[in-house]
C-alpha positions in Angstrom: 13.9 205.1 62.3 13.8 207.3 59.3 13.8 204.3 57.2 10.7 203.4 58.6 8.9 206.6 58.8 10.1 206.9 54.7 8.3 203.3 54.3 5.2 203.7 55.7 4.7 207.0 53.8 5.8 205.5 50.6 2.7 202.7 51.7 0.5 205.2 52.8 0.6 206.8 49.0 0.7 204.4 47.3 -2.6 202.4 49.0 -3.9 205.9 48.5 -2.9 205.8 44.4 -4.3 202.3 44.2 -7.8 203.3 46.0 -7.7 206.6 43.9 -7.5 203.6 40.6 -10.4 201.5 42.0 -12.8 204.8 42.4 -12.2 206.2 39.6 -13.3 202.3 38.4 -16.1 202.7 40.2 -17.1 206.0 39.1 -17.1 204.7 35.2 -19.3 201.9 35.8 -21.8 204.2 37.4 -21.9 206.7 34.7 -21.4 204.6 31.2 -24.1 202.1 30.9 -21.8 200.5 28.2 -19.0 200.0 30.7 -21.7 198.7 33.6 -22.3 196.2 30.9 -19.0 194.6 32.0 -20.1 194.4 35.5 -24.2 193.7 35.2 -24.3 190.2 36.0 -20.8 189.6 37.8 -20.3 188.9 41.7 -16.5 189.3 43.2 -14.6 190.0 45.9 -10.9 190.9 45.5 -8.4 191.7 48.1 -5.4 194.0 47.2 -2.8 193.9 50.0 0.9 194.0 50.8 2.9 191.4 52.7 3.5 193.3 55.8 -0.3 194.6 55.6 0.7 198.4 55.5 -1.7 198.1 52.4 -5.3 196.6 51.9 -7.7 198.3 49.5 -10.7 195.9 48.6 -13.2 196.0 46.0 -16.6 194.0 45.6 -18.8 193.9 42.8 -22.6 192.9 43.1 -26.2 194.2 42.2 -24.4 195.6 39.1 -22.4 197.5 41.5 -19.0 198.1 42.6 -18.0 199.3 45.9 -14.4 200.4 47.0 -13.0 200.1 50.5 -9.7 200.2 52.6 -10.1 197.5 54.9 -9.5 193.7 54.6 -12.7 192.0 53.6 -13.4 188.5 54.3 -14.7 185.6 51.7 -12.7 186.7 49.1 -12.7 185.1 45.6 -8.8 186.5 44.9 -6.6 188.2 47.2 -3.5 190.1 45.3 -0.4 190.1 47.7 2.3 192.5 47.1 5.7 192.1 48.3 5.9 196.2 49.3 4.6 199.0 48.1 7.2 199.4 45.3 6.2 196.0 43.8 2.3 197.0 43.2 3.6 200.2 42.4 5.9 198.9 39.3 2.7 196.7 38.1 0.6 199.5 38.3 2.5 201.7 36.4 4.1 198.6 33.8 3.0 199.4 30.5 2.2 195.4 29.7 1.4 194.2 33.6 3.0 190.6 33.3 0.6 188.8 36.4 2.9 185.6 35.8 6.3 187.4 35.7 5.4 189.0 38.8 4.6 185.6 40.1 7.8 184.0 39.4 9.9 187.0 40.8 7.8 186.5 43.8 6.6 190.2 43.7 2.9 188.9 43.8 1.2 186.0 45.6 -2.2 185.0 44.3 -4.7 183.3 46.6 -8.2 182.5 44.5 -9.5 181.9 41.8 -7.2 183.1 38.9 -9.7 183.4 36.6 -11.2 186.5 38.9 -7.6 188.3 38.2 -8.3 187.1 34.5 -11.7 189.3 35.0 -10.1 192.3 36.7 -7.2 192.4 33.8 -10.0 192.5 31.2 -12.2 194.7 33.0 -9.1 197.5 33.9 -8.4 197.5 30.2 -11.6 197.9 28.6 -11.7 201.6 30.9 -8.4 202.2 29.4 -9.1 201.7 25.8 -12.4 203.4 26.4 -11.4 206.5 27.9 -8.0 206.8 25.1 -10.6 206.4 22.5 -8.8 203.2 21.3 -12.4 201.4 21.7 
Protein backbone atom coordinates (compact mmCIF):
# COMPACT_ATOMS: atom_id res chain seq x y z
CA UNK A 1 0.00 0.00 0.00
CA UNK A 2 2.79 2.34 0.63
CA UNK A 3 4.28 1.34 -2.51
CA UNK A 4 1.45 2.66 -4.17
CA UNK A 5 0.80 5.79 -2.29
CA UNK A 6 4.94 6.49 -3.04
CA UNK A 7 4.00 5.89 -6.89
CA UNK A 8 1.34 7.95 -7.51
CA UNK A 9 3.08 10.83 -5.69
CA UNK A 10 6.21 10.27 -7.63
CA UNK A 11 3.44 10.65 -10.90
CA UNK A 12 1.75 13.38 -9.42
CA UNK A 13 5.24 15.50 -9.43
CA UNK A 14 6.51 14.59 -12.03
CA UNK A 15 3.23 15.35 -14.46
CA UNK A 16 3.46 18.48 -12.35
CA UNK A 17 7.41 19.06 -13.56
CA UNK A 18 6.54 18.16 -17.09
CA UNK A 19 3.42 20.79 -17.21
CA UNK A 20 5.66 23.26 -15.24
CA UNK A 21 8.23 22.59 -18.74
CA UNK A 22 5.40 23.09 -21.24
CA UNK A 23 4.30 26.64 -19.54
CA UNK A 24 7.20 27.90 -19.09
CA UNK A 25 7.27 26.94 -23.22
CA UNK A 26 4.34 28.64 -23.52
CA UNK A 27 5.24 31.66 -21.69
CA UNK A 28 8.48 32.24 -24.15
CA UNK A 29 6.60 32.07 -27.22
CA UNK A 30 4.19 34.74 -25.95
CA UNK A 31 6.81 37.19 -24.87
CA UNK A 32 9.87 36.73 -27.60
CA UNK A 33 8.50 37.42 -30.99
CA UNK A 34 11.80 35.81 -32.26
CA UNK A 35 10.93 32.54 -30.48
CA UNK A 36 6.90 32.82 -31.75
CA UNK A 37 8.65 32.81 -34.97
CA UNK A 38 9.12 29.07 -34.42
CA UNK A 39 5.54 28.57 -33.83
CA UNK A 40 3.75 31.31 -36.30
CA UNK A 41 2.57 29.15 -39.00
CA UNK A 42 2.59 25.56 -37.20
CA UNK A 43 -0.63 23.49 -36.08
CA UNK A 44 0.00 20.38 -33.53
CA UNK A 45 -1.41 18.37 -31.16
CA UNK A 46 0.87 16.33 -28.86
CA UNK A 47 -0.09 13.97 -26.12
CA UNK A 48 2.39 13.29 -23.29
CA UNK A 49 1.20 10.31 -21.12
CA UNK A 50 2.30 7.35 -19.08
CA UNK A 51 1.32 3.75 -19.61
CA UNK A 52 -0.86 3.34 -16.69
CA UNK A 53 -2.39 7.00 -17.37
CA UNK A 54 -1.31 8.43 -13.96
CA UNK A 55 0.22 11.11 -16.32
CA UNK A 56 -1.26 13.12 -19.37
CA UNK A 57 -0.22 16.66 -19.93
CA UNK A 58 -1.18 17.90 -23.61
CA UNK A 59 -0.08 20.66 -25.55
CA UNK A 60 -1.58 22.27 -28.88
CA UNK A 61 -0.29 24.77 -31.00
CA UNK A 62 -2.43 26.97 -33.38
CA UNK A 63 -3.27 30.72 -34.27
CA UNK A 64 0.46 31.26 -33.51
CA UNK A 65 -0.40 30.02 -30.14
CA UNK A 66 0.31 27.43 -27.66
CA UNK A 67 -1.93 26.19 -25.09
CA UNK A 68 -1.00 23.78 -22.13
CA UNK A 69 -3.38 21.30 -20.51
CA UNK A 70 -3.61 18.23 -18.21
CA UNK A 71 -6.10 16.24 -19.68
CA UNK A 72 -6.03 13.71 -22.63
CA UNK A 73 -6.89 15.44 -25.86
CA UNK A 74 -8.28 13.81 -28.71
CA UNK A 75 -7.04 14.05 -32.63
CA UNK A 76 -3.64 13.99 -31.80
CA UNK A 77 -0.81 14.23 -34.38
CA UNK A 78 1.81 12.37 -31.73
CA UNK A 79 1.11 10.88 -28.49
CA UNK A 80 4.49 10.34 -26.29
CA UNK A 81 3.88 7.17 -24.04
CA UNK A 82 6.02 6.72 -21.09
CA UNK A 83 6.59 3.55 -19.42
CA UNK A 84 6.31 5.41 -15.64
CA UNK A 85 7.03 8.35 -14.35
CA UNK A 86 10.80 7.58 -13.93
CA UNK A 87 11.22 6.87 -17.67
CA UNK A 88 9.92 10.64 -18.77
CA UNK A 89 11.70 11.68 -15.85
CA UNK A 90 15.29 10.29 -17.04
CA UNK A 91 14.53 11.82 -20.66
CA UNK A 92 13.68 14.97 -19.27
CA UNK A 93 16.55 15.42 -17.38
CA UNK A 94 19.14 13.33 -20.12
CA UNK A 95 21.59 15.67 -21.14
CA UNK A 96 21.40 14.35 -25.01
CA UNK A 97 17.54 12.92 -24.97
CA UNK A 98 18.10 9.80 -27.30
CA UNK A 99 14.02 9.50 -28.65
CA UNK A 100 15.27 6.18 -30.47
CA UNK A 101 17.20 4.62 -27.53
CA UNK A 102 14.31 5.29 -25.51
CA UNK A 103 12.37 3.49 -28.17
CA UNK A 104 14.35 0.36 -28.30
CA UNK A 105 14.49 0.03 -24.41
CA UNK A 106 10.85 0.33 -24.63
CA UNK A 107 10.77 3.31 -22.24
CA UNK A 108 8.75 5.35 -24.87
CA UNK A 109 6.05 4.40 -27.37
CA UNK A 110 5.35 6.82 -30.18
CA UNK A 111 1.94 6.89 -31.90
CA UNK A 112 2.00 9.77 -34.86
CA UNK A 113 3.70 11.34 -36.93
CA UNK A 114 7.46 11.32 -35.98
CA UNK A 115 8.27 14.14 -37.69
CA UNK A 116 5.93 16.27 -34.99
CA UNK A 117 8.51 14.79 -32.11
CA UNK A 118 11.19 15.88 -34.78
CA UNK A 119 9.41 19.55 -34.38
CA UNK A 120 9.04 19.42 -30.60
CA UNK A 121 12.98 18.25 -30.23
CA UNK A 122 13.86 21.36 -32.33
CA UNK A 123 11.54 23.63 -30.90
CA UNK A 124 12.60 22.61 -26.91
CA UNK A 125 16.13 23.35 -27.96
CA UNK A 126 16.00 26.43 -29.65
CA UNK A 127 14.41 27.88 -25.87
CA UNK A 128 17.39 26.23 -24.39
CA UNK A 129 20.13 27.74 -26.39
CA UNK A 130 18.22 30.95 -26.26
CA UNK A 131 17.78 31.44 -22.75
CA UNK A 132 21.84 30.03 -22.00
CA UNK A 133 22.82 32.61 -24.50
CA UNK A 134 24.40 29.82 -26.71
CA UNK A 135 22.04 31.43 -29.67
Amino acid sequence: MLKDIFESFDSEITEEFLELLLNAMRISYFFNRDLRKNIESFEGRYLFKSRDGKITVAAIFEDGRMKVMEKEIGDTDITISFRSAKALRDFIFSPKPDILGSILRQDVVVDGNFNYMYKFAYMAKHLQLMVTGQL
